[in-house]
C-alpha positions in Angstrom: 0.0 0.0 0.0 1.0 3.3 -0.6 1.9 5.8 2.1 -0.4 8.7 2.8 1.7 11.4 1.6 1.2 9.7 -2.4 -2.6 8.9 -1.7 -2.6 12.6 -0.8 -1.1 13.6 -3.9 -3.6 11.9 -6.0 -6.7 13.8 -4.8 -4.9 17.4 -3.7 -2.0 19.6 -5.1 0.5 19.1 -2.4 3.0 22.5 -1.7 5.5 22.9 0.7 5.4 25.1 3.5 9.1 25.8 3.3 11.6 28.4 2.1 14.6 25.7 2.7 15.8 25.1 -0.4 17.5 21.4 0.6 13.7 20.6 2.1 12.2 21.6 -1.4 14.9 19.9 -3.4 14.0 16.8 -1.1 10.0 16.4 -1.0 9.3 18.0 -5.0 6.0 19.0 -4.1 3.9 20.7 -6.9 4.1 24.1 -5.3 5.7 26.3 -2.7 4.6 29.2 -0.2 6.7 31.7 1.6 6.4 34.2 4.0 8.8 36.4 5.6 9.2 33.9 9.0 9.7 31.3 6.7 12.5 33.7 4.7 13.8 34.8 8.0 14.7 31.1 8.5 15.8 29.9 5.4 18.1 33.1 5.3 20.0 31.9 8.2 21.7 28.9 6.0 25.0 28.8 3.7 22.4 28.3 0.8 20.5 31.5 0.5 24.2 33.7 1.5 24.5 33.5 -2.4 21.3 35.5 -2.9 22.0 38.1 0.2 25.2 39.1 -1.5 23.0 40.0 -5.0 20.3 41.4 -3.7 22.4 43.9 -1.5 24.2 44.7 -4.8 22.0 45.2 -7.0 19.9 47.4 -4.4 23.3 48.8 -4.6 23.1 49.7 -8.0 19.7 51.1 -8.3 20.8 53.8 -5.9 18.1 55.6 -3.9 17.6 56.4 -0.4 19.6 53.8 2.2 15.6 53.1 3.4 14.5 52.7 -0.5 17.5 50.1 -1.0 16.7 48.2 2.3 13.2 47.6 0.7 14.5 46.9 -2.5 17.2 44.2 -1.5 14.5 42.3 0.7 12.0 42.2 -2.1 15.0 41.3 -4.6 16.2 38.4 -2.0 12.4 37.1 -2.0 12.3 36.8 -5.8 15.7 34.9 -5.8 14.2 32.6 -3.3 11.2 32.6 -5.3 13.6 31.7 -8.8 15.9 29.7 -7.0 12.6 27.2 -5.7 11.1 27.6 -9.1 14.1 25.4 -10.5 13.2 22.5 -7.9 8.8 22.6 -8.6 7.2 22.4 -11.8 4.2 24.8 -10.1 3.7 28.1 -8.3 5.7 30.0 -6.1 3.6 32.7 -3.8 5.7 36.0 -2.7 4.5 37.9 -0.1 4.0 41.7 0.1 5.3 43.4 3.2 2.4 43.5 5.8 3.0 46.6 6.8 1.1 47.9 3.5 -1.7 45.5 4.5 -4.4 48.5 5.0 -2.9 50.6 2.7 -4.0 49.4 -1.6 -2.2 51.4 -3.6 0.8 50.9 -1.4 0.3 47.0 -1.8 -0.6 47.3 -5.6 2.9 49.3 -6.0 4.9 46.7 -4.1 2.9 43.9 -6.0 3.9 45.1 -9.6 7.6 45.8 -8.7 7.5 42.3 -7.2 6.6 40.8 -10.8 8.6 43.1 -12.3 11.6 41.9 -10.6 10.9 38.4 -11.0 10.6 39.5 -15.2 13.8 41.1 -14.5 15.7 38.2 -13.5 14.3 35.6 -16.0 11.2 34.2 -14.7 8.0 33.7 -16.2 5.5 35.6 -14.1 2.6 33.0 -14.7 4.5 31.2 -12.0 4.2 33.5 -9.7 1.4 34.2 -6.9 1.5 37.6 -4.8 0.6 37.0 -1.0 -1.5 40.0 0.2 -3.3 39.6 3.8 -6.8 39.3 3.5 -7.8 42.4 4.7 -10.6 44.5 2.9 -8.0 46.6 1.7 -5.7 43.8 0.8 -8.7 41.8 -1.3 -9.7 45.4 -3.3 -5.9 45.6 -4.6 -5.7 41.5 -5.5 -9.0 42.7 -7.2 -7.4 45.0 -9.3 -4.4 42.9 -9.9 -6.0 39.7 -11.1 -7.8 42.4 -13.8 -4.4 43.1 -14.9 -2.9 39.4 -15.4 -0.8 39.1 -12.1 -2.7 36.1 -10.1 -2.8 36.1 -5.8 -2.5 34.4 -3.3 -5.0 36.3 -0.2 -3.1 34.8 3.0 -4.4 35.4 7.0 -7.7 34.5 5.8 -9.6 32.9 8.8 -13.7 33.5 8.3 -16.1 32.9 5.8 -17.1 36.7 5.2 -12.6 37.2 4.3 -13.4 33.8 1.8 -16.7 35.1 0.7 -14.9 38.7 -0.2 -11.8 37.0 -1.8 -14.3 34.9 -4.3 -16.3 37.6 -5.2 -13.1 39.3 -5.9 -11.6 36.6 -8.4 -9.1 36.2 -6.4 -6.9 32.9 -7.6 -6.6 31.9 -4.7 -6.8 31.9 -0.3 -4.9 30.6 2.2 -7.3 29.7 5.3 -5.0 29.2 8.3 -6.0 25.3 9.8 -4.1 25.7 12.7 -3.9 29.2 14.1 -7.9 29.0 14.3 -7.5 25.9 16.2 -4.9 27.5 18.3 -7.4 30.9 19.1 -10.2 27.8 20.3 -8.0 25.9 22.4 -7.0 29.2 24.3 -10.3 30.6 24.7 -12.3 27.7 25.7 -11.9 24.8 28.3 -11.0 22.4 26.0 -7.7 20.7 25.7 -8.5 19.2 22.4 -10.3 18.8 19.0 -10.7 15.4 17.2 -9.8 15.9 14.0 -13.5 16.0 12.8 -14.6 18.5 15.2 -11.7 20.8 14.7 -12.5 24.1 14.1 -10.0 25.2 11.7 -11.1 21.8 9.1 -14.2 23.0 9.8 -13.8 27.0 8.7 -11.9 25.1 5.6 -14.7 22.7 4.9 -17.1 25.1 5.0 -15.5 27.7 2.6 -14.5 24.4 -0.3 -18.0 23.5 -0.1 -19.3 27.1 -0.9 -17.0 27.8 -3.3 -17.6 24.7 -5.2 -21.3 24.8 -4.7 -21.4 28.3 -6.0 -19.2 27.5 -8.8 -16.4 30.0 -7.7 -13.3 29.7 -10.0 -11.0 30.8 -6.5 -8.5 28.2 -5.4 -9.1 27.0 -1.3 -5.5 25.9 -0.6 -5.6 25.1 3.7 -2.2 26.0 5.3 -0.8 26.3 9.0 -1.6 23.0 9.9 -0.4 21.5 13.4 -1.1 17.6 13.1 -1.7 15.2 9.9 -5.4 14.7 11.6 -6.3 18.2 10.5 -4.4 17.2 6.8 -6.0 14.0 6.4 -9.9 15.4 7.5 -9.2 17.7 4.0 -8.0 15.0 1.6 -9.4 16.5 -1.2 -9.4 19.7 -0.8 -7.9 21.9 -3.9 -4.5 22.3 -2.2 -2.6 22.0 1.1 0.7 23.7 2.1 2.1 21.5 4.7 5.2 21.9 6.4 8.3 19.4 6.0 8.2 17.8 9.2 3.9 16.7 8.3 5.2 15.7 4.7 7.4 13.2 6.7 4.9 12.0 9.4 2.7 11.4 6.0 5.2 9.9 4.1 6.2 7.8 7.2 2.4 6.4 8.2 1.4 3.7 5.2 -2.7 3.2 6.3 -5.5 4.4 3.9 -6.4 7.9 3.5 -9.8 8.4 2.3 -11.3 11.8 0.5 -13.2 13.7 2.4 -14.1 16.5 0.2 -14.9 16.9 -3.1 -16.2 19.6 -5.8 -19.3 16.8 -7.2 -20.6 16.3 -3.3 -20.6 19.8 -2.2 -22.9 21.3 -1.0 -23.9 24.1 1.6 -27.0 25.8 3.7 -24.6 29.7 3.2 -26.5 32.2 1.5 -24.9 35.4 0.8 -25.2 38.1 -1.2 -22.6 41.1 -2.4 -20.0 41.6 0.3 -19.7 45.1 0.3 -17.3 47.0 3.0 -20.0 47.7 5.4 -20.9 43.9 5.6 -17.2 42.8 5.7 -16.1 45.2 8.9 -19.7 44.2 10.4 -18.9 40.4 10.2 -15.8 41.0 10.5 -16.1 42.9 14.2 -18.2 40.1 15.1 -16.4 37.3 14.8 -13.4 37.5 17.2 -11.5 35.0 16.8 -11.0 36.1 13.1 -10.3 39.7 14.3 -7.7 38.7 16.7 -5.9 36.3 14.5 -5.3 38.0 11.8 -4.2 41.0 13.5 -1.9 38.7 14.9 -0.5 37.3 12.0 0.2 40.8 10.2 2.4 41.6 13.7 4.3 38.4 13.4 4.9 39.0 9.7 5.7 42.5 9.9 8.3 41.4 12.5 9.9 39.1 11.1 10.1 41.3 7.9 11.6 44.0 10.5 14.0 41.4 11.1 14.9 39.8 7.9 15.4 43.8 7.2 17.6 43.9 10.0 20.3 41.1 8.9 20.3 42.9 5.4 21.2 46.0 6.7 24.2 44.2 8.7 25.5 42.6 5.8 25.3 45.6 3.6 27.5 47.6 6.3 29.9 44.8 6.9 30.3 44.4 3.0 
């Protein structure tokens, strides 16, 4: 029998939660995701020291304030990682926009287009590439406008059903709910220790957002992400696409019992009935729903952070070069 990892793979497109280049050479998944924790990381090994070096020189080179070339040589070190896993995968790679522009659209549509306009600029075709953009009402009204001019996205921090209802409605290519950090919120606000697998609230947010998209025949991509255990992975077999980190891939790869499909686009269906999300309704639902609220406020401080930081061991190298 085949392990669960390839019975996986036969139902869902499988991507790596990873920026490690060695991790994406070793587990070929169909896609990869980054973000700037996972960047932070990955920056830390002899592998990406290459890619440091250029995009501090060619920030170099474009001149500008020393603030301007800070922000230049992290966005240029995020499309090398981006080229240097597109070698490895015969897919996507998402890029994320700095989410300190996350309430700001024309700030994220400017740092969008000079992201694919780097990623032309170094060789790469841009079909390959998916912009990350919080799902924030400003975030979703610039992927809007993006997808209308050819550059697909990724709308990440997406964790309730009025964000997946907006992104759709949008034509947005595609979300990212976050699995785990929803489970996280539940397991610190509530007496409970722990969630089966079926009852946990993160597949369940997930569930319920594949099974209104395909009822509703929305074109957007639900790919789940942040998991913390294969339960939550194997109760959405099925689902478009997964991002799972390399140390699941393993425990999947390692465990060799069936995996059955839980969801599908012909056995969808769904009770949700909603009309045009305007902003009104999205602040509204959005205000109501705390956990959502909290959690993705959250997640743009921990981003922006660890951007801050990555910025950080840029600046160091530029000074010590």
């Amino acid at each position: 029998m085949t392990n669960k990892l390839e019975q996986l793979k036969t139902m869902t497109t499988v991507v790596a939660d990873t920026g490690d280049i060695d991790a994406i050479a070793k587990w070929r998944p169909e896609d990869a995701t980054t973000n700037p924790s996972l960047l932070l990381k990955a920056a830390a090994s002899d592998a990406y020291r290459p890619m440091l070096d250029q995009a501090v020189a060619d920030a170099r080179r474009h001149g500008g304030s020393s603030a301007e070339q800070l922000t230049l040589a992290t966005d240029t070190l995020a499309v090398l990682a981006g080229r240097e896993i597109l070698n490895l995968i015969p897919g996507v790679v998402s890029t994320e926009v700095d989410a300190r522009l996350s309430f700001d659209t024309n700030a994220t549509l400017d740092r969008a287009r000079r992201l694919v306009e780097l990623y032309d600029r170094h060789g790469v075709d841009t079909n390959r590439v998916l912009i990350k953009i919080a799902s924030t009402w400003e975030g979703i009204r610039a992927a809007e406008q993006l997808e209308k001019e050819g550059i697909r996205c990724n709308l990440t921090l997406l964790f309730s059903f009025i964000q997946a209802a907006a992104c759709a409605q949008a034509g947005a290519f595609l979300i990212s709910p976050f699995v785990g950090r929803i489970l996280d919120w539940h397991l610190a606000n509530s007496d409970r220790s722990s969630f089966a697998p079926a009852e946990d609230p993160g597949v369940l947010s997930v569930s319920r957002i594949y099974n209104f998209y395909k009822a509703n025949g929305y074109d957007t991509v639900v790919m789940g992400a942040s998991f913390r255990n294969i339960g939550e992975i194997e109760m959405l077999a099925g689902c478009d696409r997964l991002t799972i980190s390399p140390a699941l891939l393993q425990e999947l790869q390692d465990d060799t019992g069936t995996l059955p499909r839980q969801l599908s686009a012909e056995g969808a269906s769904t009770g949700d009935r909603l009309g045009t999300v305007d902003e009104q309704l999205f602040r509204w639902e959005s205000n109501e729903d705390a956990m959502a609220t909290e959690k993705l406020a959250d997640g743009i401080r921990r981003f922006t952070a660890d951007q801050i930081e990555l910025e950080q061991r840029v600046r160091q190298l530029a000074q010590a070069a």
